[in-house]
C-alpha positions in Angstrom: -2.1 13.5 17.7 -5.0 15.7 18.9 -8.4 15.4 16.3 -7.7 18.3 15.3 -4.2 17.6 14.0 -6.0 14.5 12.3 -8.7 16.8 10.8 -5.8 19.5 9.5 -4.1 16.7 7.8 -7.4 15.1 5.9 -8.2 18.3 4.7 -4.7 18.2 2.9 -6.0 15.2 0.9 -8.2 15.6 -2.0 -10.3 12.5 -1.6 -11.5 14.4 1.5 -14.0 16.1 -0.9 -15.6 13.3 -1.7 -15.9 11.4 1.0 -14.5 12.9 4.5 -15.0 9.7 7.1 -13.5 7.7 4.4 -10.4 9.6 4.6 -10.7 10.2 8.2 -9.9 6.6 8.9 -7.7 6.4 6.1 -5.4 8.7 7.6 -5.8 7.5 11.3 -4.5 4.2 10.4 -1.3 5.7 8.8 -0.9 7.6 12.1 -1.0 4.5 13.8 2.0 3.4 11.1 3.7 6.5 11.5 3.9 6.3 15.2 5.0 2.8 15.4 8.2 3.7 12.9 9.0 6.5 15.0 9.5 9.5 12.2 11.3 12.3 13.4 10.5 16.0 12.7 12.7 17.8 10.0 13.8 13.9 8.5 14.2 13.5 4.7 12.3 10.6 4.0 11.9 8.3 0.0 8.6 7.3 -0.2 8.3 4.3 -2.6 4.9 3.6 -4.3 3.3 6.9 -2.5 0.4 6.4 -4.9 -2.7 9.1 -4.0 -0.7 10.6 -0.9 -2.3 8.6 2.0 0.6 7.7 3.9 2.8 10.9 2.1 0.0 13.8 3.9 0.5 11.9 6.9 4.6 11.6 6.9 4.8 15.3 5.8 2.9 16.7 9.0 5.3 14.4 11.2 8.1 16.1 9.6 7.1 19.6 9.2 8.5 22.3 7.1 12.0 21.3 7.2 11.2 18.0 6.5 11.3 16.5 2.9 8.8 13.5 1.4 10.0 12.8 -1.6 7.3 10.3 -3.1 7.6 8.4 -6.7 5.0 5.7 -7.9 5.7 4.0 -11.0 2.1 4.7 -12.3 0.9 7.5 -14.2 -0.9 10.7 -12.7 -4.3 9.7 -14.1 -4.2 6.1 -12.5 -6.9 6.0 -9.6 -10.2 6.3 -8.3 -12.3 8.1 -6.9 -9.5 10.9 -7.3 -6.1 10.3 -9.6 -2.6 10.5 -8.5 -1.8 13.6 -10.3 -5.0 15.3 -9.0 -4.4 14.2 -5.8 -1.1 15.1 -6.0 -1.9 18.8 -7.2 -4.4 19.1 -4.5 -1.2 17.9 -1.5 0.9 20.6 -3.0 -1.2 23.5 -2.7 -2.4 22.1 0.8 -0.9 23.2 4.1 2.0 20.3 4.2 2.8 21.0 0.6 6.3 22.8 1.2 7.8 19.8 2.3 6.8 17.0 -0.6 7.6 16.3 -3.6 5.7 13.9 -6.1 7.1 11.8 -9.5 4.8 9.7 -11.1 5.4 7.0 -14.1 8.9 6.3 -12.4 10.3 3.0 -12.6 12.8 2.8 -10.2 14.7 -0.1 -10.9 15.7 2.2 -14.2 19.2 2.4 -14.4 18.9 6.3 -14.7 17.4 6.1 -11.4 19.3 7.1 -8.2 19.6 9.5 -5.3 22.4 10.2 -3.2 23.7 7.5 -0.8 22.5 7.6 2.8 20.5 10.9 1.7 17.3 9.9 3.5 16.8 9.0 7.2 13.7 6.5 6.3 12.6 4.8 3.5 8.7 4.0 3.3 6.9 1.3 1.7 3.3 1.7 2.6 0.5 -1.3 1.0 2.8 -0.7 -1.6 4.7 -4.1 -1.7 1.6 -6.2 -3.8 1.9 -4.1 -6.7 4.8 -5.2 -7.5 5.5 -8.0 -10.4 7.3 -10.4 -8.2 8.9 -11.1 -5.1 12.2 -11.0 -7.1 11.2 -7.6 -8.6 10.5 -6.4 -4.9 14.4 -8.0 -3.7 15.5 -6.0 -6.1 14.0 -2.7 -5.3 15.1 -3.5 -1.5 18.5 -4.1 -2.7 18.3 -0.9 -4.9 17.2 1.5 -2.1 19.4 0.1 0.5 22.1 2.6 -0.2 20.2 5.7 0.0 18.5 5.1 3.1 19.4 4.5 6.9 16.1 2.9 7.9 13.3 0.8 6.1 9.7 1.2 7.1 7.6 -1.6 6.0 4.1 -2.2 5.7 1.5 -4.6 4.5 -1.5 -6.5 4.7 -1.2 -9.8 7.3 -2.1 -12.9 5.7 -2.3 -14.2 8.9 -6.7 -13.6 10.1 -7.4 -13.4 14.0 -10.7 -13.6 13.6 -13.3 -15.1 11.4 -14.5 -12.2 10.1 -11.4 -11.4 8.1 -11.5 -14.5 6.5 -13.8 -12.5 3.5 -10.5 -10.1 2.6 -8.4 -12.8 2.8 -10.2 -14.9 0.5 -10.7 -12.0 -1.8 -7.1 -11.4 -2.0 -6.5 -14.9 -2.8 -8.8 -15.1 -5.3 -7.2 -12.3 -7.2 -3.4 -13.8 -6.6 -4.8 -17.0 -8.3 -6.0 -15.3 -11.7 -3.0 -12.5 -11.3 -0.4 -15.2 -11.5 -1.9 -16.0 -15.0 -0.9 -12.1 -16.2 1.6 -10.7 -17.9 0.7 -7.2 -17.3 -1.7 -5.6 -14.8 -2.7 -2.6 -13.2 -4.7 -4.4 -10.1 -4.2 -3.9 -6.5 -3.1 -7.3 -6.0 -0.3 -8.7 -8.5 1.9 -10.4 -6.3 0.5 -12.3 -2.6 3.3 -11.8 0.0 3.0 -13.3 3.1 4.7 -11.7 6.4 7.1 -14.5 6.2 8.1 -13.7 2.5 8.2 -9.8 3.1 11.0 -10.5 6.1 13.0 -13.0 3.9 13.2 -10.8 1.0 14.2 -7.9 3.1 16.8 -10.0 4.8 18.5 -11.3 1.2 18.0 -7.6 0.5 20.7 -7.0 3.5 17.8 -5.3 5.9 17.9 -6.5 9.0 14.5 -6.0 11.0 14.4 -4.4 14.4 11.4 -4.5 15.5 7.8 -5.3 14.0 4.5 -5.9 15.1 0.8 -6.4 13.9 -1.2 -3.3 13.8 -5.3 -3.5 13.9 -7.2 -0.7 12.4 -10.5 -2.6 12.0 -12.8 0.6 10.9 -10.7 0.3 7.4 -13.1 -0.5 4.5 -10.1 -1.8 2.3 -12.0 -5.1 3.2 -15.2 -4.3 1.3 -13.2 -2.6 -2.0 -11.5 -5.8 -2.6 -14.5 -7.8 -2.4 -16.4 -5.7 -4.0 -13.9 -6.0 -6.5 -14.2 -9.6 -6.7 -17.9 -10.1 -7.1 -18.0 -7.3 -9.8 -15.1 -8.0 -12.2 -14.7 -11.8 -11.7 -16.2 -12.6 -14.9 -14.2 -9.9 -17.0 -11.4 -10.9 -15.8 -11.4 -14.3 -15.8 -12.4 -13.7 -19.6 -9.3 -11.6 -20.3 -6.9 -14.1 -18.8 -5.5 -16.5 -21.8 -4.5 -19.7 -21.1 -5.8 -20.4 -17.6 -6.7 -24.4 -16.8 -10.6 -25.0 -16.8 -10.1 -27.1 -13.4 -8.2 -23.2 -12.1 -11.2 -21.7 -13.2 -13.5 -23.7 -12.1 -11.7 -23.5 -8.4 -11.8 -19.6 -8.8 -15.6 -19.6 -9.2 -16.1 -22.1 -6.5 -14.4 -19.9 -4.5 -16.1 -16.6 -5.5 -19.1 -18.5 -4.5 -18.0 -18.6 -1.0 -16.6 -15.3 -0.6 -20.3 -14.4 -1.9 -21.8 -16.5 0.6 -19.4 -15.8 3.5 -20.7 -11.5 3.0 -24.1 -12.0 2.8 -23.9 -14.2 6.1 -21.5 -12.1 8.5 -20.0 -9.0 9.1 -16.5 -8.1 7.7 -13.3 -6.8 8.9 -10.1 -6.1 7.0 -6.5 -7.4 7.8 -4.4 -6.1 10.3 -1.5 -4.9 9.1 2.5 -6.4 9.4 4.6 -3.6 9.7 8.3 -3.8 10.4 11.1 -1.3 10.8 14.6 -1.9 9.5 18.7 -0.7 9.0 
């Protein structure tokens, strides 16, 4: 895909109006995803946890008019920042791609009034969508749930596993909000349940997916790194406040380790993650 290309399909994407190069990588690296699961033009694709439309823009240009994206998120349209789901959402469907997507929100679909026709879709996508989720066993059970409408599964996640020292800060920040998440009954956080590579291919495999090919994709110019840090170092103490029932010796650990993820940015540079991404039938 030509800059060009790239360029038509950030402008499709509200968050573009706020901050363009933030967007412009955004939507390189889910090119890069894209291109690795192979989407075909004019596919029908169920897009799970679509949330503001980062991967969804990027699978509706693959696909063109004649394509379908058919994205849900369980959230509601007025979850998200800088720009909300339903305003980003608006903004896609008025935008160039918007013929072939459509975009439900608050939609919980492990609800029983929730299906689709069987083998309807060529390609079922879960993009960084798999750490919202409650559990691992809420997440088997979604796998299990979509199985039937879908001839392919295309997976992707943040790597746990770091290649280099200077991912070690997102890593750390991630951990740090799996330890205090697992204390929660509800959330709306980024990071609710920590699943490794490892865990993501056993659950899909109990879910009856069997993985054909996968691989580890670098896009190191992403600054998910520095929003979950940031994250960290800003609403530590708030949340460790609003979590009942937590040990002191867990808490004190958390702010031990907030101490070095503080440390570790203000000595070195940071990188984010690379990304396991898998393909499946």
């Amino acid at each position: 895909m030509n800059e060009n290309e790239i360029k038509a399909i950030v402008d499709c994407m509200a968050a573009s109006k706020k901050a363009y190069e933030v967007q412009m990588v955004q939507t390189r690296h889910r090119i890069k995803l894209v291109d690795f699961w192979d989407i075909k033009a004019e596919s029908r694709i169920l897009e799970i946890g679509c949330g503001q439309g980062d991967t969804t823009a990027v699978l509706a240009a693959y696909i063109g008019e004649k394509g379908l994206v058919q994205g849900i998120d369980s959230a509601s349209p007025s979850y998200g920042s800088p720009v909300s789901l339903g305003e980003s959402a608006e903004y896609l469907n008025h935008s160039r791609v918007g013929k072939q997507i459509k975009l439900d929100f608050n939609l919980d679909i492990l609800d029983e009034n929730v299906d689709f026709q069987e083998n309807f879709y060529d390609y079922i996508v879960f993009s960084h969508c798999s750490w919202y989720t409650k559990s691992s066993a809420e997440l088997l059970r979604i796998l299990e749930k979509v199985k039937k409408w879908g001839k392919q599964l295309c997976f992707a996640e943040w790597s746990t596993e770091i290649n280099t020292i200077e991912q070690y800060p997102h890593l750390l920040s991630i951990l740090i909000q799996a330890q205090y998440e697992a204390f929660k009954q509800e959330s709306d956080s980024n990071v609710r349940t920590l699943l490794t590579p490892g865990d993501l291919r056993d659950i899909a495999g109990q879910a009856g997916w069997r993985i054909i090919k996968d691989s580890n994709i670098d896009s190191p110019d992403l600054q998910d790194s520095l929003w979950e840090i940031d994250k960290v170092l800003m609403d530590f103490n708030d949340e460790i406040k609003g979590v009942k029932n937590m040990p002191e010796k867990i808490t004190d650990l958390l702010h031990s380790e907030v101490s070095i993820l503080r440390a570790l940015t203000e000595s070195r540079e940071v990188k984010p993650l690379s990304v396991y991404s898998f393909i499946a039938e």
